[in-house]
Residue frames as qw, qx, qy, qz and C-alpha x, y, z in Angstrom:
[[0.000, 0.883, 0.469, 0.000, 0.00, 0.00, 0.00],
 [0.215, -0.778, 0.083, 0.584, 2.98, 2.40, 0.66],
 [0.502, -0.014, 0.680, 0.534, 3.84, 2.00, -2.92],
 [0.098, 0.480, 0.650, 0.581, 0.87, 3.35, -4.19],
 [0.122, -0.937, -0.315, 0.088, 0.51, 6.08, -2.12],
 [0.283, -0.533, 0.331, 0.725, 4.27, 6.96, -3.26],
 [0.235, 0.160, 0.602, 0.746, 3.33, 6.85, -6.83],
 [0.017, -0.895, -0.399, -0.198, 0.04, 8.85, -6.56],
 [0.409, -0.714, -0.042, 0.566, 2.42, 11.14, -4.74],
 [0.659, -0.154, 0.593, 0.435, 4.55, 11.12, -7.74],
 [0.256, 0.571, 0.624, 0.468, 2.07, 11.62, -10.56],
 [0.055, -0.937, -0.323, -0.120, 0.63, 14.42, -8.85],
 [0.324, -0.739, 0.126, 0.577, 4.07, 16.49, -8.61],
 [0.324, -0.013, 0.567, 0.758, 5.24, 15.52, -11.95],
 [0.199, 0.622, 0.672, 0.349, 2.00, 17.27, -13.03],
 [0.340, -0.894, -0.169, 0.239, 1.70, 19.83, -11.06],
 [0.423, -0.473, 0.346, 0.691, 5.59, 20.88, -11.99],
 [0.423, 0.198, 0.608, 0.642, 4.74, 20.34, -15.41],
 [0.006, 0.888, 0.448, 0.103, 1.47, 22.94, -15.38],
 [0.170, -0.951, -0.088, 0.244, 3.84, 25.24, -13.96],
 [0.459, -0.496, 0.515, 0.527, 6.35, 24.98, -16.20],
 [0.315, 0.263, 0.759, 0.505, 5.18, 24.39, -19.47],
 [0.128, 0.220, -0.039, -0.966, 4.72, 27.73, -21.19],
 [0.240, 0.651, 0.701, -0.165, 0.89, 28.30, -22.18],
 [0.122, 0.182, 0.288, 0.932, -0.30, 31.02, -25.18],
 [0.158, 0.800, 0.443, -0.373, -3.21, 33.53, -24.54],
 [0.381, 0.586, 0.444, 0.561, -3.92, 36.04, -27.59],
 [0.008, 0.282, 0.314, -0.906, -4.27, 39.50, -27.26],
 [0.430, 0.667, 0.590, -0.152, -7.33, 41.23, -28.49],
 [0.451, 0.636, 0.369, 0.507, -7.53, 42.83, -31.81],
 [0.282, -0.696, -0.224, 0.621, -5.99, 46.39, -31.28],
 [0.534, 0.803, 0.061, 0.257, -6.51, 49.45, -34.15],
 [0.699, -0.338, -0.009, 0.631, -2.54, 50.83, -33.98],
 [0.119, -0.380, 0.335, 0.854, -2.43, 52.87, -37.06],
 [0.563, 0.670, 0.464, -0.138, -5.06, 54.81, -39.36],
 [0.501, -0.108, 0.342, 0.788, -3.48, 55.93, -42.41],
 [0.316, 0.790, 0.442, -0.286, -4.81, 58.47, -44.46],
 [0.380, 0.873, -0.285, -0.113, -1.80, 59.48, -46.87],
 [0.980, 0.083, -0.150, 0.098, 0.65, 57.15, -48.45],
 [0.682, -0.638, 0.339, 0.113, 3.80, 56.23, -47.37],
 [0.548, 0.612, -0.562, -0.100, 7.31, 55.60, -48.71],
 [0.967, -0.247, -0.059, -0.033, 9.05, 52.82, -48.06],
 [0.208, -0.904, 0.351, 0.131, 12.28, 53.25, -46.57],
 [0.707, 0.552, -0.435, 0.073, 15.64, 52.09, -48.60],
 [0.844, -0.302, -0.253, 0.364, 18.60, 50.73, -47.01],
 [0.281, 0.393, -0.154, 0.862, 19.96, 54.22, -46.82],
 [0.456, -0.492, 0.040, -0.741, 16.83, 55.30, -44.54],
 [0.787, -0.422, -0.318, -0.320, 16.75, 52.44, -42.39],
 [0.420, 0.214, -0.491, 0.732, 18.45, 53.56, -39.45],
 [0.352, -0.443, -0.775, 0.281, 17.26, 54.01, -35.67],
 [0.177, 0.290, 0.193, -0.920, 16.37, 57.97, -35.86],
 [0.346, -0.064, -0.652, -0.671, 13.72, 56.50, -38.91],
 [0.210, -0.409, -0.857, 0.231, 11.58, 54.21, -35.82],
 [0.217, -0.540, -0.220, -0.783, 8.57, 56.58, -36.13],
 [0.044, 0.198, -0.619, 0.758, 7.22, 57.41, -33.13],
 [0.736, -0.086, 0.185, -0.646, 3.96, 55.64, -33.23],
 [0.634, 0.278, -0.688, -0.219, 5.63, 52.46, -33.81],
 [0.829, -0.365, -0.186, -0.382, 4.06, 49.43, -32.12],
 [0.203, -0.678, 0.562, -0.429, 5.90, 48.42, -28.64],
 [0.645, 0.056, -0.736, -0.198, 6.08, 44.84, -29.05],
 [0.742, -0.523, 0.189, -0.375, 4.44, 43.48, -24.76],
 [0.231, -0.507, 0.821, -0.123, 6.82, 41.52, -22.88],
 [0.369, 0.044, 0.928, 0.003, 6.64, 37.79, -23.88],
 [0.720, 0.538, 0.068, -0.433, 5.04, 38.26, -27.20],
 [0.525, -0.170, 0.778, 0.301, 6.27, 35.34, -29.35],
 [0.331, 0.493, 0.757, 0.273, 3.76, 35.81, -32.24],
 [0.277, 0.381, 0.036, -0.881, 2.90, 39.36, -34.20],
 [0.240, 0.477, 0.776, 0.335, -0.56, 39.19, -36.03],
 [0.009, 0.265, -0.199, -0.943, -1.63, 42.06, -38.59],
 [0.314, 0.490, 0.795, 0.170, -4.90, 42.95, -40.20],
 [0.033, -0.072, 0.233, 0.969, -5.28, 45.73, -42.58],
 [0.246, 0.653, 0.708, -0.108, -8.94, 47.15, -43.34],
 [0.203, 0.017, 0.313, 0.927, -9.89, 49.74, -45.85],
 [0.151, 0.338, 0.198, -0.907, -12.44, 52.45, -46.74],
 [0.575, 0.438, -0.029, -0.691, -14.51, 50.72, -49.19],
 [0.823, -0.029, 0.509, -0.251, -15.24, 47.91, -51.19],
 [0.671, 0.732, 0.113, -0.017, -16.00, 48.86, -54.74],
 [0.289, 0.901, -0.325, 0.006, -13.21, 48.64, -56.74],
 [0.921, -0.137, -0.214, 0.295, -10.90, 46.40, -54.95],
 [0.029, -0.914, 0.343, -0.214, -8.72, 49.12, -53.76],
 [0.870, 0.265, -0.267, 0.320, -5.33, 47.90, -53.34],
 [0.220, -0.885, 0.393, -0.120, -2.10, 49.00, -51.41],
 [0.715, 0.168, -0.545, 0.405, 1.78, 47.46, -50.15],
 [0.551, -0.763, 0.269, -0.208, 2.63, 47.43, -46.51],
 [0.502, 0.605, -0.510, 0.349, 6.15, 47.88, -46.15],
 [0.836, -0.518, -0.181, 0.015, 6.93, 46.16, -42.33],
 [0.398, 0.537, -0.456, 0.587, 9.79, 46.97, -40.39],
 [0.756, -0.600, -0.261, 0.012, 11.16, 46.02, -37.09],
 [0.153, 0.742, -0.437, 0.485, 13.69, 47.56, -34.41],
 [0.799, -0.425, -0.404, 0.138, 15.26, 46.34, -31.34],
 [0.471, -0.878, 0.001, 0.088, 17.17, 48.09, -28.65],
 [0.650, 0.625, -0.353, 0.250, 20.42, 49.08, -28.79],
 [0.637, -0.264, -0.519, 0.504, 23.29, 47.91, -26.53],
 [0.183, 0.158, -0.329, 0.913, 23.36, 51.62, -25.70],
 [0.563, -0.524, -0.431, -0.472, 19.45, 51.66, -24.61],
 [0.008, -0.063, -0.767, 0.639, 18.93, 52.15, -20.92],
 [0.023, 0.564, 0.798, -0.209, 14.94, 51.23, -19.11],
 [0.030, 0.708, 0.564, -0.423, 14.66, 54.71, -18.83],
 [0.388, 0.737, -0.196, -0.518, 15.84, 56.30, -22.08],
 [0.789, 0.197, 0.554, 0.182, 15.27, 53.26, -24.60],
 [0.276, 0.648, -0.433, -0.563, 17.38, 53.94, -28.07],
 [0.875, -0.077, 0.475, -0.056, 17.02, 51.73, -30.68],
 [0.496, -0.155, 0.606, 0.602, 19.14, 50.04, -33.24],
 [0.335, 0.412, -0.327, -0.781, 18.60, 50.26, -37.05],
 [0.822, 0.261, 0.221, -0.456, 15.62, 49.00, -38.44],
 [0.303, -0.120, 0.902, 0.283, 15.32, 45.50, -40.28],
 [0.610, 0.196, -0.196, -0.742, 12.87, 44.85, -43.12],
 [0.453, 0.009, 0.853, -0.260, 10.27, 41.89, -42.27],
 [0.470, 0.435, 0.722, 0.261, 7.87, 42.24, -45.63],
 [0.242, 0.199, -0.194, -0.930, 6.52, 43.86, -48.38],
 [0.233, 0.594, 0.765, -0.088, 2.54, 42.65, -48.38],
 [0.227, -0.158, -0.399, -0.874, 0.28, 43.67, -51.30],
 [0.398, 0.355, 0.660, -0.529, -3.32, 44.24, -50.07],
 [0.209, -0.191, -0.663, -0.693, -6.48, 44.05, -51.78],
 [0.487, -0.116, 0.343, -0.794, -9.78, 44.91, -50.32],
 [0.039, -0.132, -0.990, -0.017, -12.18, 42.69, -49.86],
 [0.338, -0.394, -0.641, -0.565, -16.42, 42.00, -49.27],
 [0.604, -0.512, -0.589, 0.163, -16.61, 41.69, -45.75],
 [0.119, -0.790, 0.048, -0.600, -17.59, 44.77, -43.53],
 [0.500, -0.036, -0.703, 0.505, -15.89, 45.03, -40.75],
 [0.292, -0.617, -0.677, 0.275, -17.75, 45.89, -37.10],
 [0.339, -0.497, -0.075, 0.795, -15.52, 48.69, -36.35],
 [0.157, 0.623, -0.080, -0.762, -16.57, 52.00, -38.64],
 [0.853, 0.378, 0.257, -0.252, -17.33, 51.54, -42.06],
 [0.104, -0.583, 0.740, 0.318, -14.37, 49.24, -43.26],
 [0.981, 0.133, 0.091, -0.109, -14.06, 46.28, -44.99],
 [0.626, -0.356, 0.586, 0.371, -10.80, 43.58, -44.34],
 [0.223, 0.647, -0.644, -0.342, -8.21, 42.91, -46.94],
 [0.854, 0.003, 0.354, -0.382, -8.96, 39.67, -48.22],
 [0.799, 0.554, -0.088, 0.218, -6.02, 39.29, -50.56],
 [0.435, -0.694, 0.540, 0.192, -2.11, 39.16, -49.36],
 [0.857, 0.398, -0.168, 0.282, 0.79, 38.39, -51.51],
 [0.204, -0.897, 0.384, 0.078, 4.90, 38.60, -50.32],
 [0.466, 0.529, -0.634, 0.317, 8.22, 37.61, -50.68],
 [0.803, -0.546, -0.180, 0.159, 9.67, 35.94, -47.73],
 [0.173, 0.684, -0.436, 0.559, 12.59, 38.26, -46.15],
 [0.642, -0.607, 0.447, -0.138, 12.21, 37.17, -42.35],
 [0.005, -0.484, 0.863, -0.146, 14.26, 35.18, -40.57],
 [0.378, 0.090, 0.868, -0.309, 11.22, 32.73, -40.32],
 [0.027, 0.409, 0.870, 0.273, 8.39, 31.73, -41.83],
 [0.310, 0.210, 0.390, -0.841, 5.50, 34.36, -42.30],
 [0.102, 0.403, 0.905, 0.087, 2.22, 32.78, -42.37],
 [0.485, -0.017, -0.069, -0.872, -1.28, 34.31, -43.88],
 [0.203, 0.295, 0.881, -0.308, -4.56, 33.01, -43.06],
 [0.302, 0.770, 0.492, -0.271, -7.61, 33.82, -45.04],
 [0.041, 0.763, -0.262, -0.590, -5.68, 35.80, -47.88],
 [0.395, -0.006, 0.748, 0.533, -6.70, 34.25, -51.10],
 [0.154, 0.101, -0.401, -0.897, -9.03, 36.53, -51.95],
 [0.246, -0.463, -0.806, -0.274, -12.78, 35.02, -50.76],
 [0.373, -0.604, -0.571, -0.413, -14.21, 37.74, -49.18],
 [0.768, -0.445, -0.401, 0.227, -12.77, 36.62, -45.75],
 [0.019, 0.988, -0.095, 0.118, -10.78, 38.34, -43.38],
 [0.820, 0.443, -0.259, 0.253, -7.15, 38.32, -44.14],
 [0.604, -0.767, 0.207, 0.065, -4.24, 37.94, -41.56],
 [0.556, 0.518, -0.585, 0.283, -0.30, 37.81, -41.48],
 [0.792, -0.597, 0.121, -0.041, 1.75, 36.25, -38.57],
 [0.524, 0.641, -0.414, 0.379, 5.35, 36.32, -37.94],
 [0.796, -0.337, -0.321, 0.387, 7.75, 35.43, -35.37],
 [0.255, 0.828, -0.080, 0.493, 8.87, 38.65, -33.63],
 [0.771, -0.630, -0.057, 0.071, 11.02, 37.56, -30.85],
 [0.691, 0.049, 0.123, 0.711, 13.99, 39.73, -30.06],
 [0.072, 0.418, 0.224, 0.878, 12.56, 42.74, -31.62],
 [0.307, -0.345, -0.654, 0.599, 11.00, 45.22, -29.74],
 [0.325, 0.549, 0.301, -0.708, 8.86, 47.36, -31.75],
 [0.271, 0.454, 0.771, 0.355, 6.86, 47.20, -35.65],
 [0.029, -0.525, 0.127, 0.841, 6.24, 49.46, -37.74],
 [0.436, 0.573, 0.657, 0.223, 4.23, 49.29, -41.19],
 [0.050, 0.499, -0.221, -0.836, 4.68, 52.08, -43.62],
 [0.508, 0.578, 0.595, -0.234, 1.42, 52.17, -46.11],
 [0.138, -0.137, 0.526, 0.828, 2.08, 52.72, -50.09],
 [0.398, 0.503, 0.750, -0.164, -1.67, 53.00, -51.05],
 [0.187, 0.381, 0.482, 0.767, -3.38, 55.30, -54.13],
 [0.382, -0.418, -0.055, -0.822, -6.45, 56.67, -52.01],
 [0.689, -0.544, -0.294, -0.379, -9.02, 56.09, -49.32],
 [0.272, -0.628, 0.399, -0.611, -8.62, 55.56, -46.01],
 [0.715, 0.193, -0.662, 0.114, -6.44, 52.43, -44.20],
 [0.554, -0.692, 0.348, -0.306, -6.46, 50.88, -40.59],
 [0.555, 0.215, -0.771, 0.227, -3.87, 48.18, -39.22],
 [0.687, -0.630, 0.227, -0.282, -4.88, 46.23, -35.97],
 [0.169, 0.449, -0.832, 0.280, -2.26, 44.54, -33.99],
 [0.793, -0.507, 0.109, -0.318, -2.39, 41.48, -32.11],
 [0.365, 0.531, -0.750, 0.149, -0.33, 38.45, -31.16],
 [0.854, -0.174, -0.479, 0.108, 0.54, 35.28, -29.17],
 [0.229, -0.797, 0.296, -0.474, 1.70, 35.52, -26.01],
 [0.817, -0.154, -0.522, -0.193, 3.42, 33.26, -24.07],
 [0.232, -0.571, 0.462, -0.638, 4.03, 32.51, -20.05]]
């Protein structure tokens, strides 16, 4: 009988440790980061340099492991179109807590958009429902929903390391939101 009241012992630490040890993801919620409203260049390899990190660029939360992007636009008709130029920065060794500086900027994609059919809640958008890119990360970036049905299109990327994002909007007209979210893990 003492046997089997050491292994129930047993089972129920090695679980227990493991719950508290074994990292777990929670999402964030959909957040609007940046409305555009006038296009954007896209910066060269002369311009990407750490005085260029615009000052609304997106402060990547401690233990994010996962950035996800979703562009929405001012109308339907037409398919209205655009490129979102990504770009990411990380701290530099000279950075201190309380006056962060950061390196020079890295380029993570160039994504063509295309509107799409599907109105979104928030004002009177409708998602991008089309994505196309090159791969440039250091990883894999994944799209969801971005062949063009309608639906609402998403990127994801691995942005561990980096420590803010940044999206510079080439577009012809109307009026362009990006929401942020991401994976989190802990």
């Amino acid at each position: 009988m003492q046997w089997l009241k050491r292994w129930v012992h047993k089972i129920i630490t090695e679980r227990y440790v493991e719950m508290r040890t074994r990292p777990y993801e929670k999402h964030l919620p959909w957040m609007l980061k940046w409305a555009k409203t006038a296009s954007e260049v896209a910066l060269t390899t002369s311009t990407m340099k750490a005085a260029n990190v615009p000052s609304d660029a997106w402060k990547i939360p401690e233990g994010l492991m996962i950035a996800e992007m979703r562009f929405r636009v001012d109308g339907a008709t037409n398919n209205p179109s655009g490129t979102a130029h990504i770009y990411a920065a990380r701290f530099s060794e000279l950075s201190k807590p309380e006056a962060p500086v950061y390196d020079d900027i890295v380029h993570v994609a160039d994504v063509t958009l295309t509107g799409g059919e599907q109105a979104a809640t928030l004002n009177t958008s409708f998602y991008v429902d089309t994505m196309t890119f090159p791969q440039k990360w250091i990883d894999d970036i994944e799209k969801a929903d971005a062949d063009g049905n309608n639906g609402q299109a998403r990127i994801a990327f691995d942005c561990v390391g980096y420590d803010c994002l940044f999206v510079k909007l080439d577009f012809a007209a109307r009026n362009w939101w990006i929401d942020v979210s991401g994976f989190v893990k802990f």
